[in-house]
C-alpha positions as CSV (number, residue, x, y, z in Angstrom):
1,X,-67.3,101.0,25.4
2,X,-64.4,103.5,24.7
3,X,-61.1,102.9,26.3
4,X,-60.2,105.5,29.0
5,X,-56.3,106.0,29.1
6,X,-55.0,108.8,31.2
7,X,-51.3,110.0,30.8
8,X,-50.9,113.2,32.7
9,X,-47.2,113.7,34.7
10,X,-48.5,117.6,34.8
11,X,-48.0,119.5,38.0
12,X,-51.7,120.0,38.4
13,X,-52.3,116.3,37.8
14,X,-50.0,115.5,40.8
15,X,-50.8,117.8,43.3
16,X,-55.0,116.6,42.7
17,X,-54.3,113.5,42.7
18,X,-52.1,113.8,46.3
19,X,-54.8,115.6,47.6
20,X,-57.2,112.6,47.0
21,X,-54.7,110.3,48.5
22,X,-53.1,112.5,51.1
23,X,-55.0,115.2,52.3
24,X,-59.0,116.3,50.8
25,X,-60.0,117.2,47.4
26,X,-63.4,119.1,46.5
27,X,-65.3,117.9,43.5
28,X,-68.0,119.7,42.0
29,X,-70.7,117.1,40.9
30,X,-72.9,119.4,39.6
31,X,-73.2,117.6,36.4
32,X,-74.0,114.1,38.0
33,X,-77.4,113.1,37.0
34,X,-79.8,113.3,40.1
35,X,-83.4,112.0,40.4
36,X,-86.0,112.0,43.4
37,X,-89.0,109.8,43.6
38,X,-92.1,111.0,45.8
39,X,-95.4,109.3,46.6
40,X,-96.7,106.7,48.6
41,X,-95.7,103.9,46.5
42,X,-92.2,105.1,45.8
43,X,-90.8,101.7,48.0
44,X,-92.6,99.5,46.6
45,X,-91.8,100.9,43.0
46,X,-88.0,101.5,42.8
47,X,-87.7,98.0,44.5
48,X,-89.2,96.3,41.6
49,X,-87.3,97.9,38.9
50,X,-83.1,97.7,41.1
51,X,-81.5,94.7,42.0
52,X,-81.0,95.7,45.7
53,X,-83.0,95.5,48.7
54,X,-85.1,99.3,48.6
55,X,-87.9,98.4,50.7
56,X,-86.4,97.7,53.9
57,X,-84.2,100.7,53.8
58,X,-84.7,103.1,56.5
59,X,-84.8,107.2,56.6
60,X,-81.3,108.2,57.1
61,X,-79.8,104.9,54.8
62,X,-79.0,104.1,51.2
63,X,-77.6,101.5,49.1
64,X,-75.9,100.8,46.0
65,X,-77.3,99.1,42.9
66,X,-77.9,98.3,39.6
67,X,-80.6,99.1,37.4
68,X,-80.9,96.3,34.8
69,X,-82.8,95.3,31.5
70,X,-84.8,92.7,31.3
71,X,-81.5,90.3,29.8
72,X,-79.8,91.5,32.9
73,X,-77.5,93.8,31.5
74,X,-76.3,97.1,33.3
75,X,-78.0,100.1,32.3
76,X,-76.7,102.3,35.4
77,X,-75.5,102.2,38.3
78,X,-76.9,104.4,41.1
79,X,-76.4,105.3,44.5
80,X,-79.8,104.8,46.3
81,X,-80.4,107.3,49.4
82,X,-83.9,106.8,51.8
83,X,-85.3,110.7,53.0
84,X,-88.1,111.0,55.0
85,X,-90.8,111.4,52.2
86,X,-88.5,110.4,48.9
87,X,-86.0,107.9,47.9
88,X,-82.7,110.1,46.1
89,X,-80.8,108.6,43.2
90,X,-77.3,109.6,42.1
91,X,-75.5,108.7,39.0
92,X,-73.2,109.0,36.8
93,X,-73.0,111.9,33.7
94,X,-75.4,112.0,30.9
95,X,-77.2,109.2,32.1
96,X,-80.7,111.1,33.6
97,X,-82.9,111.4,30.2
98,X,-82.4,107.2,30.2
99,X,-82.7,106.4,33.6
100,X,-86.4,108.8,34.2
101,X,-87.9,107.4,30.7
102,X,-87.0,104.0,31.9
103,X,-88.5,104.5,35.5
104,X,-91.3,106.3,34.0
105,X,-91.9,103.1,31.2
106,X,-93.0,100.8,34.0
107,X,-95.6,103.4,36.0
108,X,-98.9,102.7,35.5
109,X,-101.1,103.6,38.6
110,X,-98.8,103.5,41.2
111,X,-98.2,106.6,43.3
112,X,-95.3,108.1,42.5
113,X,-93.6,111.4,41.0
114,X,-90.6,111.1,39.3
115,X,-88.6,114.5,39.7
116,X,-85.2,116.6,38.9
117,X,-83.7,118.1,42.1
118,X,-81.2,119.6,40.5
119,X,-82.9,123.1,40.2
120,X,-83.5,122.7,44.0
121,X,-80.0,121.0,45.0
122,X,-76.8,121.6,43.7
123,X,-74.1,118.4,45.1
124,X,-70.3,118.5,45.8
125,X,-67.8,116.0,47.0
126,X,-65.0,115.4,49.9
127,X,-62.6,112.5,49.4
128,X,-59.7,111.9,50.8
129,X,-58.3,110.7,54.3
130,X,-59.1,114.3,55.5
131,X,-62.5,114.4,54.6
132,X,-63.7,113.8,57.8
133,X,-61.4,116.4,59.9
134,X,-62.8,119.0,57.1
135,X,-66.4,118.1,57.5
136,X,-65.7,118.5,61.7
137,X,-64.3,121.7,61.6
138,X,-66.8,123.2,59.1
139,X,-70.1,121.2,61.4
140,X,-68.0,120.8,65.0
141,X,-71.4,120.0,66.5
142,X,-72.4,117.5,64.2
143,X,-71.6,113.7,64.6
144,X,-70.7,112.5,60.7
145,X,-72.7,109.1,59.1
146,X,-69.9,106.6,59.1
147,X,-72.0,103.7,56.9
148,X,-71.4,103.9,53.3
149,X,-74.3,105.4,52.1
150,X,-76.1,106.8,55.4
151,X,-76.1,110.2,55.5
152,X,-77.6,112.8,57.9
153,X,-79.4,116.3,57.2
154,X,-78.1,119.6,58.3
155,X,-80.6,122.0,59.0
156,X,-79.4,125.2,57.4
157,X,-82.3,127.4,58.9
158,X,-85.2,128.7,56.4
159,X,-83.0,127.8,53.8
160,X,-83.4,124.1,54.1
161,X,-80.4,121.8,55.0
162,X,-77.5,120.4,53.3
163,X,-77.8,116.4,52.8
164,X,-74.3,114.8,54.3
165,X,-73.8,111.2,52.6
166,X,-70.7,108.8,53.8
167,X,-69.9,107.7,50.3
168,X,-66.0,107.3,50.0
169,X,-65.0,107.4,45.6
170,X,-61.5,106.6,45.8
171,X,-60.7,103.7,48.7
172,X,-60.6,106.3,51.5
173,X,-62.7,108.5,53.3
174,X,-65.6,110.3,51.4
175,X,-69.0,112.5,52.2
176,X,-71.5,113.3,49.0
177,X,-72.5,116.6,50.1
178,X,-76.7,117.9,48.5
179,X,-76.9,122.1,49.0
180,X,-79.8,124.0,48.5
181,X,-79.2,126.0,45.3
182,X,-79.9,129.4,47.5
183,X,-76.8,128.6,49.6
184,X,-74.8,126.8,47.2
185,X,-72.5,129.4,46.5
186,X,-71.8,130.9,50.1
187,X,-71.7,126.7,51.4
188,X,-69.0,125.8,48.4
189,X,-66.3,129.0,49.5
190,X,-66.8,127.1,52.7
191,X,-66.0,124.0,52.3
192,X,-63.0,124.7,49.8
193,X,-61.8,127.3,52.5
194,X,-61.8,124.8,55.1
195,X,-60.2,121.9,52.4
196,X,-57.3,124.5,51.6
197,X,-57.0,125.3,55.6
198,X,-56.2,121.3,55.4
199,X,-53.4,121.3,52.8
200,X,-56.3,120.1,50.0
201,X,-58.0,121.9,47.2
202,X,-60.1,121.5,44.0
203,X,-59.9,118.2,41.9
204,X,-60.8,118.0,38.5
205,X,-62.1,114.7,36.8
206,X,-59.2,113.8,35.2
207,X,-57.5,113.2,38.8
208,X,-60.4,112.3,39.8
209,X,-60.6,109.3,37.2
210,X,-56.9,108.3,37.8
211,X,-57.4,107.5,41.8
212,X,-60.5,105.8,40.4
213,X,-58.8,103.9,38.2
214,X,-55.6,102.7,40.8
215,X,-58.3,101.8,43.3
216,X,-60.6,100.0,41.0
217,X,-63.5,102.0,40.2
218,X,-65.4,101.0,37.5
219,X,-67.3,103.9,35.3
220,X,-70.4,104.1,33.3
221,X,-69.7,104.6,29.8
222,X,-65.8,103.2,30.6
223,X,-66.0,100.3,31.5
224,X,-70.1,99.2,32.1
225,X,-72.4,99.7,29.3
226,X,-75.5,98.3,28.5
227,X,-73.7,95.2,26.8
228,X,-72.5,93.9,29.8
229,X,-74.1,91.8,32.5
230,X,-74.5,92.4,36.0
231,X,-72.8,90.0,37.0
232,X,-69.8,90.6,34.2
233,X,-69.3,93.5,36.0
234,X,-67.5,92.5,39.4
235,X,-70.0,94.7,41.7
236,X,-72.4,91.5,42.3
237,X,-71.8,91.9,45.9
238,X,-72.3,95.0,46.7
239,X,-75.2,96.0,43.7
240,X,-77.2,92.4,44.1
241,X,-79.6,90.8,46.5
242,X,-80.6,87.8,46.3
243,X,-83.2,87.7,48.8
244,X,-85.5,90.5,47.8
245,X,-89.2,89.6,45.4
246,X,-89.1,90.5,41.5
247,X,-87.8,93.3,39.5
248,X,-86.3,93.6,35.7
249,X,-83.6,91.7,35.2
250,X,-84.0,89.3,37.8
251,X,-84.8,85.9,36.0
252,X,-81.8,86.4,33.9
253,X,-79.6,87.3,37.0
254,X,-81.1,84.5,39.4
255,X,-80.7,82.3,36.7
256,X,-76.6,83.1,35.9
257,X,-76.3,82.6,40.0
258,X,-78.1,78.7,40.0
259,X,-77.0,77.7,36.6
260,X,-73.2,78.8,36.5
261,X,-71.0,81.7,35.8
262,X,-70.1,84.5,33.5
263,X,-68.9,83.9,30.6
264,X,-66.1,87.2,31.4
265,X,-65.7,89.6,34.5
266,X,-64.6,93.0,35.2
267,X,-61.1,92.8,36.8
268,X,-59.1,95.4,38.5
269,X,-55.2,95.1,36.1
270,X,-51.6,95.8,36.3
271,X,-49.5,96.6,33.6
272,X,-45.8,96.6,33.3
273,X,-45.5,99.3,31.5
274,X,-47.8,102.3,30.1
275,X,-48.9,101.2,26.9
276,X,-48.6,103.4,23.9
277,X,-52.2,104.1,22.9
278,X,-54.3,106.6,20.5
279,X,-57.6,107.3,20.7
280,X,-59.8,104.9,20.0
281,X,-58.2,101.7,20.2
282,X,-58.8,98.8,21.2
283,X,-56.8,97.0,23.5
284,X,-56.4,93.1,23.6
285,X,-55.4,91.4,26.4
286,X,-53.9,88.2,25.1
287,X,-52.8,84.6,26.4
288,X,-50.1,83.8,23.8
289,X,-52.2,84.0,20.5
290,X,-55.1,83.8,22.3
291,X,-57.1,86.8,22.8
292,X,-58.1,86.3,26.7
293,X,-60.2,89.9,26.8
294,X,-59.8,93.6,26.3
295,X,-58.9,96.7,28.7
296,X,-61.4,99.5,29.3
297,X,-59.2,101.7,31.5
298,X,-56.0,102.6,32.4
299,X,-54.1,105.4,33.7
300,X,-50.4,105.5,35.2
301,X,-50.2,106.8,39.2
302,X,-48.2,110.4,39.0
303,X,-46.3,110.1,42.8
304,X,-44.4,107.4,44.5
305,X,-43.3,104.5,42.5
306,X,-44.2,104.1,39.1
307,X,-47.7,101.9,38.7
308,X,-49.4,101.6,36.0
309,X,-53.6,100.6,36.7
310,X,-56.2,99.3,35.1
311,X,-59.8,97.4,34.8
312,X,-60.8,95.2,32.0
313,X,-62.7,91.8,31.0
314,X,-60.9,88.5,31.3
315,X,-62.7,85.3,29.7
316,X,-63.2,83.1,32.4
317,X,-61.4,80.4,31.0
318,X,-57.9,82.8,31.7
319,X,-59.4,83.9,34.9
320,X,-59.3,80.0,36.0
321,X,-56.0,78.7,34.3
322,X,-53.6,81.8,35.7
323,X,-51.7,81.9,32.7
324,X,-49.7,84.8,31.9
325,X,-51.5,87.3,30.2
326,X,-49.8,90.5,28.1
327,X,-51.1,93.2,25.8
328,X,-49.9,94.1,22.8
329,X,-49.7,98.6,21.8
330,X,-48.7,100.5,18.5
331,X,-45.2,99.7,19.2
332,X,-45.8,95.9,18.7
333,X,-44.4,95.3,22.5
334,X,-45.8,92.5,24.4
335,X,-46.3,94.4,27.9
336,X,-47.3,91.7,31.1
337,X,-50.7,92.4,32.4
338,X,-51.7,91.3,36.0
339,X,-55.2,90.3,37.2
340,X,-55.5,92.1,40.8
341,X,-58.8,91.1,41.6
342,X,-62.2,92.6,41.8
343,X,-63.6,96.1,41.0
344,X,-65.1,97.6,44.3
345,X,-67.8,100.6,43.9
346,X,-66.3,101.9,47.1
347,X,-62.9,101.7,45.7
348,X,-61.5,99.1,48.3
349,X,-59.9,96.8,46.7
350,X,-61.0,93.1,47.1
């Protein structure tokens, strides 16, 4: 994993990151990988290869989960949405090549078609404690999914419809919004018209990555790669259950849940101060000479009092003594870390 460490006191940074956290910002996800499975047997396939419940998801819900190796270890995570005749998975950059040859790996007669939307569908994003007064005035007759990870349809006329998912990024409010690629253009003007009319605007990833960061949002690539555990990574809660049948991955992760714990865990982290970095450094999170774990991401919060966020892996053995911890930059200064608790995939903190 490469450590993400975002410094930016720019103007631009600011203003994006107060719309996120005070008004609406619009994100263009065009570049998220996107996948739709069709067929009769799509259920029953996509249930044995995630560790969440797909089965008994009904048309008009989703979930969020993990898709796991067969040593248990995080290969992506995805957001799962149930349409009428296909299940719809989002996730994160550069990840669709891996996640349709793994899905395709484990077909063998069972009906379904793996397929790439994103000729069809472009997608966009609202978040922000606005979001939900720019979504009424843009569909005033339309009563907004308020479940993280339901989502509704707007017919659109011959052109199809837009897809309207409830799936807050940053600790507040937050709709996922699918467009038909005819109507993409003509919908976006919209709905950054109607964000501006708000006092938002557009919001790049680099803002984007900072709220996720103060909120604790873990990222694929950042801080989850295929080295780490499910489990290691802090979303157990919301990307396991343990009640569904068999899928890859889930002797290993059944087994870490009967026979004891992780060996480390993704933690949401305060820092004193903003360490001095470069890139590609490692940095050590330490218990007096004792190295305790390492950081993954950090980022300093441009407005309002000076904070300075993170996520990283704590051994276990620090997570259970509470000693102080500190890290150590190219400075040689010994800078106080604090464990803040668990990552959330919603951004809420725990």
């Amino acid at each position: 994993m490469k450590l993400c460490w975002i410094h930016d006191d720019s103007e631009q940074a600011r203003e994006q990151y107060g719309f996120l956290t005070q008004t609406c910002g619009y994100i263009d996800f065009e570049s998220r990988g996107r996948l739709c499975l069709a067929g009769k047997d799509r259920k029953a396939f996509l249930h044995g290869q995630v560790t969440q419940d797909v089965k008994n998801l009904a048309a008009g819900t989703g979930t969020f989960s993990a898709l796991a190796d067969g040593k248990g270890k995080i290969q992506a995570d995805l957001n799962i949405y149930c349409l009428t005749d296909e299940l719809l998975l989002d996730f994160n950059v550069g990840l669709i090549d891996m996640v349709k040859e793994r899905l395709e790996r484990y077909l063998v007669s069972e009906d379904v078609d793996i397929i790439d939307p994103s000729e069809f569908y472009t997608m966009v994003s609202l978040q922000g404690p606005q979001a939900v007064k720019v979504l009424q005035n843009v569909f005033p007759n339309v009563s907004l999914p308020t479940d993280a990870w339901s989502f509704l349809e707007v017919s659109c006329g011959d052109d199809g419809g837009i897809y309207v998912c409830h799936r807050p990024r940053c600790g507040l409010a937050g709709f996922d919004l699918f467009i038909p690629k005819a109507i993409s253009s003509e919908w976006s003007e919209t709905l950054k018209s109607a964000v501006r009319t708000l006092g938002g605007g557009v919001v790049e990833d680099t803002a984007l990555r900072m709220a996720g960061i103060e909120t604790g949002v873990p990222m694929m690539g950042n801080d989850m790669c295929d080295d780490i555990l499910v489990q290691e990574t802090g979303l157990e809660t919301q990307a396991v259950s343990y009640q569904k049948g068999c899928y890859i991955g889930q002797e290993v992760i059944s087994r870490i849940r009967t026979m004891g714990k992780v060996n480390k865990a993704l933690r949401r982290l305060e820092f004193e101060t903003f360490p001095q970095l470069e890139d590609g450094m490692e940095l050590s999170i330490m218990s007096g000479d004792q190295v305790a774990g390492f950081v993954t991401s950090a980022a300093v919060v441009p407005v309002g009092p000076s904070r300075v966020s993170g996520l990283g892996y704590i051994k276990r053995a620090f997570l259970e003594s509470n000693e102080p911890l500190t890290c150590k930059d190219l400075s040689g200064s010994e800078i106080p870390v604090k464990v803040m608790g668990l990552p959330s995939a919603l951004g809420f903190p725990a």
